[in-house]
NUFIPA-940697 format. One record per residue (C-alpha): residue number from 0; z, y, x. Coordinates in steps of 0.2 Angstrom, whole numbers, plus 5000, padded with zeros to 4 digits. Example, Ala and Ser with C-alpha at 12.3 -4.5 7.8 and 13.67 -1.06 7.14 Angstrom:
# residues 2
(rec 0 (5039 4978 5062))
(rec 1 (5036 4995 5068))
# end
This chain:
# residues 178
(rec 0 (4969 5006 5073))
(rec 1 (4963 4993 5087))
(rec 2 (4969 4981 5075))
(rec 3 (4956 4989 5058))
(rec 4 (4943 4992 5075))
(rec 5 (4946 4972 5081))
(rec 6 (4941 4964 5063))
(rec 7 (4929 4978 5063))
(rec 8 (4918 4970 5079))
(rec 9 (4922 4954 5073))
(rec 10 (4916 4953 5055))
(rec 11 (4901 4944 5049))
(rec 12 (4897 4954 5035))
(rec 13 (4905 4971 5024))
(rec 14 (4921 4970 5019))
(rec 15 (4934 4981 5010))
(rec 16 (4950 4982 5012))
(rec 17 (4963 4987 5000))
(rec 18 (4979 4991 5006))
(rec 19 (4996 4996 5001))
(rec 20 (5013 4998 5007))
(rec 21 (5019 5004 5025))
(rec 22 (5001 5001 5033))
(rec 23 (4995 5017 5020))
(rec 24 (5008 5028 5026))
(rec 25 (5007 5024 5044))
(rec 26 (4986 5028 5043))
(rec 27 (4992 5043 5033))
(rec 28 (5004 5047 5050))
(rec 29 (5020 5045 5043))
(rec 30 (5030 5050 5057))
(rec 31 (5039 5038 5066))
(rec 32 (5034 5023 5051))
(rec 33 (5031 5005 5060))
(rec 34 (5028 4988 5052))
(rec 35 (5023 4971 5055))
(rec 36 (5013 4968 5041))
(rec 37 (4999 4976 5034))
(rec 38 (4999 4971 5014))
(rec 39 (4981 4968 5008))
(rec 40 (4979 4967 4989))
(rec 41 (4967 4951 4987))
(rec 42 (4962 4955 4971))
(rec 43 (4958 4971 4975))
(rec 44 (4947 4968 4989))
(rec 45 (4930 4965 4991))
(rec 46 (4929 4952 5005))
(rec 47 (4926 4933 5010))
(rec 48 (4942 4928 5016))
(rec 49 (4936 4916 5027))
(rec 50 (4928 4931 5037))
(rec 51 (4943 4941 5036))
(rec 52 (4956 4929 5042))
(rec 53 (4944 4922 5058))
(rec 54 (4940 4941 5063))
(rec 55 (4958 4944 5062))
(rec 56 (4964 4932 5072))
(rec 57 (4950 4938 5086))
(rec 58 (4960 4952 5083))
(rec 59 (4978 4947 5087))
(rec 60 (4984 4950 5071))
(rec 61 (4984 4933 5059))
(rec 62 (4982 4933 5040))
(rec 63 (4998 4924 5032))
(rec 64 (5008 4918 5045))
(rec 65 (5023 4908 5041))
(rec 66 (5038 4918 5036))
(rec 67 (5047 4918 5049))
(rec 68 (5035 4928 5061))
(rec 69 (5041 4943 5071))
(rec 70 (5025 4948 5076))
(rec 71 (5012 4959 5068))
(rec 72 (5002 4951 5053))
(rec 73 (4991 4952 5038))
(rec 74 (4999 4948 5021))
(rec 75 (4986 4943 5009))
(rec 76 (4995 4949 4991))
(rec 77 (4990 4937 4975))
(rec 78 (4989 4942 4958))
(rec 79 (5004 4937 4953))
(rec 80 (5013 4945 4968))
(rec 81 (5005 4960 4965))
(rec 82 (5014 4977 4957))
(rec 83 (5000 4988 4960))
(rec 84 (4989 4996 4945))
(rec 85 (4973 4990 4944))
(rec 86 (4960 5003 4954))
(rec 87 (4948 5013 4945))
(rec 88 (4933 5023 4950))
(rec 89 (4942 5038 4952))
(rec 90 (4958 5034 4959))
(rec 91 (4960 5030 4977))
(rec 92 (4955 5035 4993))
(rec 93 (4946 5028 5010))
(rec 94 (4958 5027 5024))
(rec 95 (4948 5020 5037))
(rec 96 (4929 5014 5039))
(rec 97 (4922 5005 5054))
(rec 98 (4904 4998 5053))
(rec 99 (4908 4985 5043))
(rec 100 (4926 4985 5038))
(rec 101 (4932 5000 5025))
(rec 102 (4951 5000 5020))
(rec 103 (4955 5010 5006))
(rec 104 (4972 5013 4996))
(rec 105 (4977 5019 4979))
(rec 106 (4981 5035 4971))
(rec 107 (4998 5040 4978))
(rec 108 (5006 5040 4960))
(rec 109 (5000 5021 4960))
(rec 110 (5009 5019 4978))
(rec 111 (5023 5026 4972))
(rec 112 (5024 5014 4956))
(rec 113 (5021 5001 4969))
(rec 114 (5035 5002 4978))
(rec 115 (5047 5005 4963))
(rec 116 (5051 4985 4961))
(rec 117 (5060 4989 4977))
(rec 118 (5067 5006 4980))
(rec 119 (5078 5004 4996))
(rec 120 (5079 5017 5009))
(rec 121 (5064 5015 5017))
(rec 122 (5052 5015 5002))
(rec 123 (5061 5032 4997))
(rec 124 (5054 5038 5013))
(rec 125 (5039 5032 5012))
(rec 126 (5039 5041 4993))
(rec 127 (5046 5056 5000))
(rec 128 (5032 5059 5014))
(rec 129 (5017 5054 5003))
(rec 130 (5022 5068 4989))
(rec 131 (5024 5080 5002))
(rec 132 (5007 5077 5007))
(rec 133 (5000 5076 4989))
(rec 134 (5014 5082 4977))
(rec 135 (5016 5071 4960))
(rec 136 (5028 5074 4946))
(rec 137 (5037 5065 4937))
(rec 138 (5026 5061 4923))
(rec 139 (5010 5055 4935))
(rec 140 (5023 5042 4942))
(rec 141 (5027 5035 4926))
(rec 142 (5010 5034 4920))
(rec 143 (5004 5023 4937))
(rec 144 (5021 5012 4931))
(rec 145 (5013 5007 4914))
(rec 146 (4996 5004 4924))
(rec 147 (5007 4990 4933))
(rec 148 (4999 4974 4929))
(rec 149 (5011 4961 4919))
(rec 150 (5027 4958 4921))
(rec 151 (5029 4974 4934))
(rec 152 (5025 4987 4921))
(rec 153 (5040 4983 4910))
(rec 154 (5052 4975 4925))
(rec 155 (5070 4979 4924))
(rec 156 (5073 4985 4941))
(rec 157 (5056 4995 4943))
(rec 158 (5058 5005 4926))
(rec 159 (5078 5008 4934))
(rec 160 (5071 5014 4948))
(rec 161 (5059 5024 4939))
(rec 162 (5072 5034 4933))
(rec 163 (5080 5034 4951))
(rec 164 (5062 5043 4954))
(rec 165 (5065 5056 4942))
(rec 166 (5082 5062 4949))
(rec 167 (5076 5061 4967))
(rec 168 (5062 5072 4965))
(rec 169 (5072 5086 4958))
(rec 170 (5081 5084 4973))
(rec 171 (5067 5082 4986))
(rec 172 (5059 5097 4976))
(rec 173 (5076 5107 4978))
(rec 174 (5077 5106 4995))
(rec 175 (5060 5112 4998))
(rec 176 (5064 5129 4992))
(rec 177 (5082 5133 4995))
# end
């Protein structure tokens, strides 16, 4: 938060924000979630970069650092990085609004696509805590995966780990009523 309330104060003009990845669940108070980055969708966004990145680095918190940083930072995600659908007028929500800085996120059946080209343990997590805040099934998760832009929607290892999805959320939902 003193971060988002930093580029806030130093902004020249409105921006917005849109975010994905651990920065959502940790404004969405995953417990115990920590990162260093917060992942920005360019694309997505409606803000100068220029602006961004010199009210960031007021901030303490650099936009594109080289790789090897170990501290916090602001990853600026291209269009052909990005596996996140496309955000329409209804999907989506406002995380955070300053006076001049508004970060909002996806639809959490678009979150979850998103994080389907990975799948370790720590997106599963994150998966986990955002449908127990806002349940899904199976079939919402599937439709965000065929609003992935090209080549996500129809990547190997993301449609494998659709169907990984599938099977943990029986179990997530089994263990819920026991």
């Amino acid at each position: 938060m003193a971060y988002l309330e930093g580029i806030d104060g130093g902004l020249k003009q409105p921006a917005m924000l849109y975010i994905y990845g651990s920065a959502v669940c940790i404004l969405l108070d995953e417990p115990d979630r920590t990162s260093l980055d917060i992942d920005v969708a360019g694309p997505y966004s409606n803000a100068a970069y220029a602006d961004i990145a010199q009210a960031a680095e007021r901030a303490g918190i650099p936009v594109n650092p080289s790789e090897q940083t170990s501290s916090n930072h602001i990853e600026w995600i291209q269009a052909l990085k990005l596996c996140l659908p496309k955000p329409s007028a209804e999907s989506g929500m406002i995380l955070w609004q300053g006076e001049k800085l508004t970060i909002k996120t996806a639809s959490v059946p678009e979150l979850v696509a998103s994080k389907l080209i990975r799948y370790d343990e720590i997106d599963q997590g994150d998966i986990q805590y955002l449908c127990s805040q806002s349940p899904i099934s199976f079939s919402d998760a599937e439709s965000a995966v065929r609003r992935l832009p090209p080549p996500f929607h129809a990547d190997a290892l993301v449609l494998e780990n659709l169907e990984n999805l599938r099977n943990d959320l029986q179990i997530w939902r089994a263990g819920e009523n026991p």
